[in-house]
C-alpha positions as CSV (number, residue, x, y, z in Angstrom):
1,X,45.7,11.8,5.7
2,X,42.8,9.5,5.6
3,X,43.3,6.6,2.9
4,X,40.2,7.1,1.2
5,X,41.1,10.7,0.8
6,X,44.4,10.0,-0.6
7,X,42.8,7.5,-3.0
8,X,40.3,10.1,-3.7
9,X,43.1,13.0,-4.3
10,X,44.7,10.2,-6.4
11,X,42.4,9.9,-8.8
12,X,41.2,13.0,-9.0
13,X,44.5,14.7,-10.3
14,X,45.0,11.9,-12.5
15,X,41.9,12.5,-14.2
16,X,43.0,16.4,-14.2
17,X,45.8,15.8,-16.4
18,X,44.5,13.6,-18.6
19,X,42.0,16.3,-19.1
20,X,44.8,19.0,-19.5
21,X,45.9,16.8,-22.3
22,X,43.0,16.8,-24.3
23,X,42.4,20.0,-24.1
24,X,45.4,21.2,-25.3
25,X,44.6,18.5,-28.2
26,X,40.8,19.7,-28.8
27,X,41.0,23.7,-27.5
28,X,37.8,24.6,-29.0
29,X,36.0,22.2,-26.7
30,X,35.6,23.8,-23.5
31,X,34.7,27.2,-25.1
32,X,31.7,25.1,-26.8
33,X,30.5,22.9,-24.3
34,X,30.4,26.1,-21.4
35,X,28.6,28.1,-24.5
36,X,25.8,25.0,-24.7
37,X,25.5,24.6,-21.2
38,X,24.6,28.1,-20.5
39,X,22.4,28.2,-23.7
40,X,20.7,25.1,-21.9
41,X,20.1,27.1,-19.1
42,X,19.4,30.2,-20.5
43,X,16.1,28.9,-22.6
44,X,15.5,26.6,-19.2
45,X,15.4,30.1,-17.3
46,X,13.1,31.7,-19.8
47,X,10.7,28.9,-20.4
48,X,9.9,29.4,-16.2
49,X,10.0,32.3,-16.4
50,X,7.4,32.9,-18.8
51,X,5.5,29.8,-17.0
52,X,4.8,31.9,-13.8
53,X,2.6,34.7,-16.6
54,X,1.0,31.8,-18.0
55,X,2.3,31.1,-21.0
56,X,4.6,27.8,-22.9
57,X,7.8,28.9,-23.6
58,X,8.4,25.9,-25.7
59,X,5.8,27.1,-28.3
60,X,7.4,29.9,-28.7
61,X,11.0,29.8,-29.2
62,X,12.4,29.2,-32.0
63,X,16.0,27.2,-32.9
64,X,17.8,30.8,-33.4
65,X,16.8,32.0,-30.0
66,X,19.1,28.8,-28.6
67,X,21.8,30.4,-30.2
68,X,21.1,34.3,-29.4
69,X,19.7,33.5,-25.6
70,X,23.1,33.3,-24.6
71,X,23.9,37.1,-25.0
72,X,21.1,36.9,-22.0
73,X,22.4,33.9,-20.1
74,X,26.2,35.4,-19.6
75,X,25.4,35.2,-15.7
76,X,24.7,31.6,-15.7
77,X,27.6,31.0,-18.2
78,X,29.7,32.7,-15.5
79,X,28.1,30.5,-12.7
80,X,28.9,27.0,-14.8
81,X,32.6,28.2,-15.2
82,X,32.9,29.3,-11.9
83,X,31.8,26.1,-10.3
84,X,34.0,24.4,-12.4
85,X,37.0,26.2,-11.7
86,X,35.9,26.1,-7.9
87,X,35.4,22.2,-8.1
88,X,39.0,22.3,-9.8
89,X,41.0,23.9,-6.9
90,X,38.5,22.9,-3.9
91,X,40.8,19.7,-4.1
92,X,44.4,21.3,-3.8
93,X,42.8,23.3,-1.1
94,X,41.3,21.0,0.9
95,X,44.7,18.9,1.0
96,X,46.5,21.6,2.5
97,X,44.0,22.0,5.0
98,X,43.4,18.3,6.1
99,X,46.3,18.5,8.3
100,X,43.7,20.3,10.5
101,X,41.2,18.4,12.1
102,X,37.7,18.3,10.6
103,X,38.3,20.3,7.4
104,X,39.1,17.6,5.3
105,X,36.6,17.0,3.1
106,X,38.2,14.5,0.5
107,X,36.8,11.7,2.8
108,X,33.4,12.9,2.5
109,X,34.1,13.5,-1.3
110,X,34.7,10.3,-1.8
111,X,32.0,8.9,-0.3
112,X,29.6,10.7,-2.2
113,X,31.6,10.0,-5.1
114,X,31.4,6.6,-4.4
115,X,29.7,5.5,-7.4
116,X,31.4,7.4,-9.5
117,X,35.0,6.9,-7.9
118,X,36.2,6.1,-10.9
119,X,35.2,9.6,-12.7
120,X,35.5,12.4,-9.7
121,X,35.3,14.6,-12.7
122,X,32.6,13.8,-14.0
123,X,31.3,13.9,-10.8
124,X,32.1,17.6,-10.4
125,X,30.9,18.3,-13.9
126,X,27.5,16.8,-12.6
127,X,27.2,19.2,-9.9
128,X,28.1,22.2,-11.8
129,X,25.5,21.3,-14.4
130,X,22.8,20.7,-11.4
131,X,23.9,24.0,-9.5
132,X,23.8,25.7,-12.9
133,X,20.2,24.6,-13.7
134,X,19.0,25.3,-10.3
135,X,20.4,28.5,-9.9
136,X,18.5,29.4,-13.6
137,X,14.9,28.2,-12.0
138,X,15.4,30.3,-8.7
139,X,16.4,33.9,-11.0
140,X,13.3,32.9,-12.7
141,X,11.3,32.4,-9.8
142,X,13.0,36.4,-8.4
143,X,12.8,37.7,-11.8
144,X,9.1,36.9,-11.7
145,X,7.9,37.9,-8.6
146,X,9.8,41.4,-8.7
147,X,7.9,41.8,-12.1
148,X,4.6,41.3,-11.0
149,X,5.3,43.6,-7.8
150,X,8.2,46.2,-8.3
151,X,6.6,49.6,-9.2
152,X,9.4,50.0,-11.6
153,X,10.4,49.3,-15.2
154,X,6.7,50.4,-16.5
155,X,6.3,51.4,-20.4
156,X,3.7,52.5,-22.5
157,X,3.5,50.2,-25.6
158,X,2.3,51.0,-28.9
159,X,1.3,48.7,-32.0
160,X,1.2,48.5,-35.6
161,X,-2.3,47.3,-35.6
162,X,-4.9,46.5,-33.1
163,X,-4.6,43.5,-30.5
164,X,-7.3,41.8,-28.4
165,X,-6.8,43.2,-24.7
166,X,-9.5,41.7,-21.8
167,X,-12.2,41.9,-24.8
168,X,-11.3,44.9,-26.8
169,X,-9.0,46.1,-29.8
170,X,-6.5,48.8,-28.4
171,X,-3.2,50.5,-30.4
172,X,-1.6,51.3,-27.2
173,X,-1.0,49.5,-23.6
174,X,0.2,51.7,-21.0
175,X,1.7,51.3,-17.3
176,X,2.7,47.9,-18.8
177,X,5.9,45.5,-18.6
178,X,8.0,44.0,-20.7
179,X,8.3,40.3,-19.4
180,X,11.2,38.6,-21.8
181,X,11.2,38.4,-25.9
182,X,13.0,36.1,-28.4
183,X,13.5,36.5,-31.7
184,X,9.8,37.3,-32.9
185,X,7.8,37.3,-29.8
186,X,7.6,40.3,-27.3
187,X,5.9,39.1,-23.9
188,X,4.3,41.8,-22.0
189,X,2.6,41.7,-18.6
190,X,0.1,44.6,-16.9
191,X,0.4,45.0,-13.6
192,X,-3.2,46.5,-12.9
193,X,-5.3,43.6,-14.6
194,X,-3.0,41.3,-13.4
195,X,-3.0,40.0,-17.5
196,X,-0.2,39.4,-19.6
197,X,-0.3,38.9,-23.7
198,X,2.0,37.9,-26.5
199,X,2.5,40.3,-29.0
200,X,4.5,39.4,-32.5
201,X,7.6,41.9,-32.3
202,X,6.5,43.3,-35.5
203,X,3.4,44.4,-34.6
204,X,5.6,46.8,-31.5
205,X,5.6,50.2,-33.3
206,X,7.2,51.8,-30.6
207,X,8.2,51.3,-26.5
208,X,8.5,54.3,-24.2
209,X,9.8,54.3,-20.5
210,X,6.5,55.3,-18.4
211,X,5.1,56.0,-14.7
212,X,2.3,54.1,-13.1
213,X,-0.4,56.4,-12.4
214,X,0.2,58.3,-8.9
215,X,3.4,58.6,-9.1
């Protein structure tokens, strides 16, 4: 085996049971940081998401929605942990198989690690923070683009009182879709006008499931 892989390995499981040992010291801290993370990621998701229908997320979510948007983030919460638990046993792996020739990969993990040779860890935390965040900006991107275009998911919405829609009051927007919503706004896009509009959730009387015309 390569030195700098063995150095690499070296450190790494070091680091791995030191990190064993405080968790069995502070339990609760793994659950906490994975249920921030994702939290993170989940209003990081929705504010580009509602960026691509024109609107700024950041004005309207509130502090609860940090702590509810996870109930909507459980993917990306899944991703994190799963990218940590890859980056965990990619190691043991790859020792194994660097008796073959070419798929070692602890010499290339330590030079990319090289400044942080001291913390491969953290250096694997890193990544799954990165791959976390990126993989919440692409759904958004998907999530986006089969609203505006799917000919599914339509409704027929109906309010408490009248809202301003392309220059008129109307009680009721049909063949429309229901972008995202947080805690007390409900973010609706039509498809026909190409418009979208923020609507207060207590001014939604009621939401039925609905066909686009011609179909």
């Amino acid at each position: 085996m390569d030195h700098l892989a063995r150095l690499y390995y070296f450190r790494y499981f070091r680091q791995l049971i030191e990190l064993k040992r405080f968790v069995k010291i502070n339990p609760s801290l793994l659950p906490l940081i994975a249920y921030l993370i994702s939290s993170a990621a989940g209003l990081f998701y929705l504010t580009n998401l509602l960026a691509y229908f024109g609107f700024d997320g950041l004005q309207h979510i509130r502090l609860g929605d940090f702590f509810t948007i996870i109930f909507s983030s459980l993917g990306l919460m899944l991703t994190f942990v799963g990218i940590v638990i890859f980056c965990i046993f990619i190691i043991p792996l790859d020792k194994k198989l660097t008796g073959i020739r070419f798929l070692g990969l602890g010499k290339i993990f330590f030079k990319m690690n090289l400044p942080f040779l001291k913390a491969p860890l953290l250096s694997a935390f890193c990544s799954a923070l990165i791959a976390v965040f990126v993989n919440a900006f692409t759904i958004a991107k998907i999530d986006a683009s089969h609203i505006k275009n799917s000919q599914e998911g339509f409704v027929t919405v109906s309010f408490n009182y009248p809202v301003n829609w392309l220059g008129k009051t109307t009680t009721k927007l049909e063949e429309a879709k229901i972008i995202a919503s947080t805690s007390y706004y409900a973010f609706i896009f039509h498809q026909t006008t190409k418009k979208s509009v923020v609507v207060p959730l207590s001014n939604i009387a009621t939401v039925f499931k609905a066909q686009p015309k011609g179909h």
